[in-house]
C-alpha positions in Angstrom: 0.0 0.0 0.0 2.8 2.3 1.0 5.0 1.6 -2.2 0.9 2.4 -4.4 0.6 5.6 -2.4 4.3 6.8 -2.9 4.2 6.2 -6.4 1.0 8.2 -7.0 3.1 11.8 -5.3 3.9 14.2 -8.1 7.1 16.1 -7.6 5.4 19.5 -8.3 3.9 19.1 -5.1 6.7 18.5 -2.7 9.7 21.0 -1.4 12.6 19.2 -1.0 13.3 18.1 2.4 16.0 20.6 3.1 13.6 23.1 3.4 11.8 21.6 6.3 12.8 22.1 9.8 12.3 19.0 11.3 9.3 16.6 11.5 6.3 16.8 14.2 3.7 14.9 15.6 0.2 16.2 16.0 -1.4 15.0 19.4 -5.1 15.5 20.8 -6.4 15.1 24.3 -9.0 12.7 23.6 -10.8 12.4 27.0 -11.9 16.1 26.8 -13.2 15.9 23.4 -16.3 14.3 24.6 -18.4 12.6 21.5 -17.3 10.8 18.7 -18.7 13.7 16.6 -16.9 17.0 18.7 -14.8 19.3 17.4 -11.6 19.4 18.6 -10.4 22.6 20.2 -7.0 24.1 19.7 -6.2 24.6 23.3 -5.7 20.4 23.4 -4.2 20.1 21.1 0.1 19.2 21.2 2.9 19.4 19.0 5.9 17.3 19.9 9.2 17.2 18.2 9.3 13.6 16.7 12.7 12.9 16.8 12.9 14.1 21.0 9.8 14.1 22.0 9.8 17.0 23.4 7.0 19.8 23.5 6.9 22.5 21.3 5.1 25.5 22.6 3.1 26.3 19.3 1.5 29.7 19.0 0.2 28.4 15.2 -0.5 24.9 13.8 -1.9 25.3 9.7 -1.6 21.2 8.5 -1.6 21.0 4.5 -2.9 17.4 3.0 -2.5 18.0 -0.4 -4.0 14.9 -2.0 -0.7 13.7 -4.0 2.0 15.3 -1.5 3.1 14.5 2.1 1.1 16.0 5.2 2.8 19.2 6.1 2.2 21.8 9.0 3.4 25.3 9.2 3.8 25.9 12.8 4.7 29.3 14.1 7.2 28.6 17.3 9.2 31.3 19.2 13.3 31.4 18.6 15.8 32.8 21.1 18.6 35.3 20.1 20.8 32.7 18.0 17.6 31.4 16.2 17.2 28.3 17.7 13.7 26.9 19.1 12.5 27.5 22.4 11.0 24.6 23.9 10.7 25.9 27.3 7.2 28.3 27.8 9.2 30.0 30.9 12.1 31.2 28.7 9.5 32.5 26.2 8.1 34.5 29.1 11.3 35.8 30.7 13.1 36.3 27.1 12.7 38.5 23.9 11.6 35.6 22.0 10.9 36.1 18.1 7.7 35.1 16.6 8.4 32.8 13.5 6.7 30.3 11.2 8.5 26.7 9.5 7.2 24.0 7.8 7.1 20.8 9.2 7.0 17.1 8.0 4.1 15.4 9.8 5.0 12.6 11.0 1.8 11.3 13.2 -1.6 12.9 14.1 -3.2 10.6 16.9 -5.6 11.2 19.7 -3.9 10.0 23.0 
């Protein structure tokens, strides 16, 4: 199925993987979503770093399913003074974090 699905992507509709800044996984609080049929707030929702693990405090989350590409997300994160991510929300507090947005691969979307 995997090998069917890969070989149906169209080039056009990729970037190239050097432009992305890492991959993500998408996670939902399912126990306060309530019924089957609920929409899902953004205040549950998570975005971890799927290589670490570790949180990403995410002011934005925009996911892009393009029906022949891969599942992308542009999520808008906060960088210290050298650029890098901040994963801690107590330094984005205490610092002059910048406001930024990257694309992501996503790697899983899952209700815990």
């Amino acid at each position: 199925m995997a090998r069917a699905i890969t070989g149906m992507m169209r080039d056009d509709s990729m970037r190239e993987r050097a432009e992305y800044r890492g991959s993500v996984a998408i996670e939902w609080n399912g126990g306060a979503l309530g019924t089957a049929n609920s929409v899902i707030p953004g205040c549950l929702c998570a975005v971890r770093d799927s290589v670490t693990n570790r949180l990403i405090p995410a002011a934005s989350i925009t996911v892009h399913v393009p029906p022949y590409g891969m599942v992308t997300a542009d999520v808008g994160v906060f960088l210290d003074g050298d650029g890098e991510i901040i994963y801690d929300l107590v330094e984005v507090a205490k610092t002059d974090s910048v406001p930024a947005t990257f694309p992501f691969l996503v790697s899983s979307m899952r209700i815990l």
